[in-house]
Backbone bond lengths (Angstrom), bond angles and torsions (degrees), N, CA, C in turn:
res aa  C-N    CA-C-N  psi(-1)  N-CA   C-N-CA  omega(-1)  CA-C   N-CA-C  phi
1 X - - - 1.425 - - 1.508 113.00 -
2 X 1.437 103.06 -59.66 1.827 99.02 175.93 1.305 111.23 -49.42
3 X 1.286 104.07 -43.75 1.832 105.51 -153.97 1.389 101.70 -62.31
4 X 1.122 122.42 -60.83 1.444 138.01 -168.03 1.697 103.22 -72.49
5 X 1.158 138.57 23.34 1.247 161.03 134.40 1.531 133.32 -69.68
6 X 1.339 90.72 -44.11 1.660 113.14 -171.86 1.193 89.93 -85.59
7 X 1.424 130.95 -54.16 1.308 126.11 -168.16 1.628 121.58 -73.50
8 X 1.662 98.74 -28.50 2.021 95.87 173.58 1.666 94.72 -58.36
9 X 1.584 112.31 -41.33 1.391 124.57 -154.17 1.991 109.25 -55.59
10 X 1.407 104.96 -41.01 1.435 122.12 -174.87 1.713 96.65 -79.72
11 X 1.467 127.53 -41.06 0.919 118.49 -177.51 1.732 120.24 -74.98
12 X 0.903 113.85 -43.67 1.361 119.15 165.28 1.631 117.30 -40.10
13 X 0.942 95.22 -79.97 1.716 111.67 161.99 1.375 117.76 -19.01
14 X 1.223 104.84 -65.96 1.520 108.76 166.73 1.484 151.15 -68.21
15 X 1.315 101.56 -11.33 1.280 127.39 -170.74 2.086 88.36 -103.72
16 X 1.402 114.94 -48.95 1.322 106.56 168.33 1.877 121.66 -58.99
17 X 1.034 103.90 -38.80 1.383 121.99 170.51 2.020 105.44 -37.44
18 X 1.554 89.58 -83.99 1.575 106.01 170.30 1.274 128.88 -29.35
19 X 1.260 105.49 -58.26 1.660 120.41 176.78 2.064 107.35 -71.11
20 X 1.419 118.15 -36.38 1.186 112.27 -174.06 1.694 98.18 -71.06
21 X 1.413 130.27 -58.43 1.034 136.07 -177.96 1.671 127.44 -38.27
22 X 1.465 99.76 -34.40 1.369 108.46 177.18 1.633 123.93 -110.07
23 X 1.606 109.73 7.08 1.381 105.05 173.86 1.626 113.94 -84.85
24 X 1.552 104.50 163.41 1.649 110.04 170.79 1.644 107.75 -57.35
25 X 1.309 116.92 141.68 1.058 119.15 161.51 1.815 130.08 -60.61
26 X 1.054 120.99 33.57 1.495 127.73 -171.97 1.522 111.60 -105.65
27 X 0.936 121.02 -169.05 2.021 129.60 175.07 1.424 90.75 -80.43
28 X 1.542 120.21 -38.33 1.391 119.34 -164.07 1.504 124.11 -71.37
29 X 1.716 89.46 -38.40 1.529 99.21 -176.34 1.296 126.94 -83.78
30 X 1.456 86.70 4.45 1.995 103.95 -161.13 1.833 82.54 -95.10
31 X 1.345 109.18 -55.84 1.482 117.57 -169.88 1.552 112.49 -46.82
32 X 1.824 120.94 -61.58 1.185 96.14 172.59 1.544 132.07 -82.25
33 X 1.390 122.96 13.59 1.346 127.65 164.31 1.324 115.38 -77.31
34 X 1.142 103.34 -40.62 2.140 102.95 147.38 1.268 109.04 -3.16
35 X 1.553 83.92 -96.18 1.599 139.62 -166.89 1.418 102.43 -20.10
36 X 2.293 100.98 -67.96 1.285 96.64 -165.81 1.069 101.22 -85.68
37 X 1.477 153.09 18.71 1.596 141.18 152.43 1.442 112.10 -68.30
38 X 1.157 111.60 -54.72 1.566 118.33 166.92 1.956 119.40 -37.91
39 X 0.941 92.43 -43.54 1.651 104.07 -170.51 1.603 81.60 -76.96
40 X 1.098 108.95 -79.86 1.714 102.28 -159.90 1.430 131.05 -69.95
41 X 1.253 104.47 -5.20 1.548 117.46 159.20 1.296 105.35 -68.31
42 X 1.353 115.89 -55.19 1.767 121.23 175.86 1.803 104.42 -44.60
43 X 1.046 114.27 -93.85 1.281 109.03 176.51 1.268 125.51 -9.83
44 X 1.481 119.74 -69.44 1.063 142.54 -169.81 1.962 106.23 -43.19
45 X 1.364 95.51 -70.29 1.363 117.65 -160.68 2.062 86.73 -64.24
46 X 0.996 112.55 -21.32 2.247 107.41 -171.16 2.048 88.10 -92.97
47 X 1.117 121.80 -27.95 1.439 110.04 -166.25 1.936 91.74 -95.86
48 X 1.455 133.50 -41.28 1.418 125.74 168.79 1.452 111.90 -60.16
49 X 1.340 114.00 -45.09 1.891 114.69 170.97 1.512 99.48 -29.49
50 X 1.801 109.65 -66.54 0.866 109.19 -135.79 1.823 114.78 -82.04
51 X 1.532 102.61 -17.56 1.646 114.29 -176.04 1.941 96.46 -78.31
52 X 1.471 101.57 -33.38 1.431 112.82 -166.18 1.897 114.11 -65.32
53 X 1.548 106.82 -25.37 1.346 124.58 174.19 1.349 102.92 -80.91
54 X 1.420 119.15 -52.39 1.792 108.26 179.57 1.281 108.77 -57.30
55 X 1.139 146.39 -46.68 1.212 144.31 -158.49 1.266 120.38 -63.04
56 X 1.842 93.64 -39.62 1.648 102.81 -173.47 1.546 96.38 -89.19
57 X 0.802 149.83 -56.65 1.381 125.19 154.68 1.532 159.27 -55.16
58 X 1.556 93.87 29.70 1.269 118.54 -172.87 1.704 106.97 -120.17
59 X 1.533 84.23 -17.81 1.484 106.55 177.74 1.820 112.39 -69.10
């Protein structure tokens, strides 16, 4: 439970990080850097769930 917390937690973060760092500075560029943090945080955090559950039960 923790572990796989810390890690949505670092991943999130980072993927917001990335996307804030490299958008245009406008309403526009801010808006779809949102967008694609949202999308790929989603992803991200259902495909790490999901490697992060095999592991610990493989254990």
């Amino acid at each position: 439970g923790v572990i796989k917390s810390i890690v949505f937690g670092f991943t999130v973060t980072f993927i917001a990080l990335l996307q804030g760092y490299g958008c245009k500075p406008t309403p526009e560029g801010v808006s779809a850097a949102t967008t694609r943090t949202v999308v790929m945080a989603s992803l991200a955090v259902l495909a790490l769930d999901f490697v992060l559950t095999a592991m610990m039960f493989s254990i």
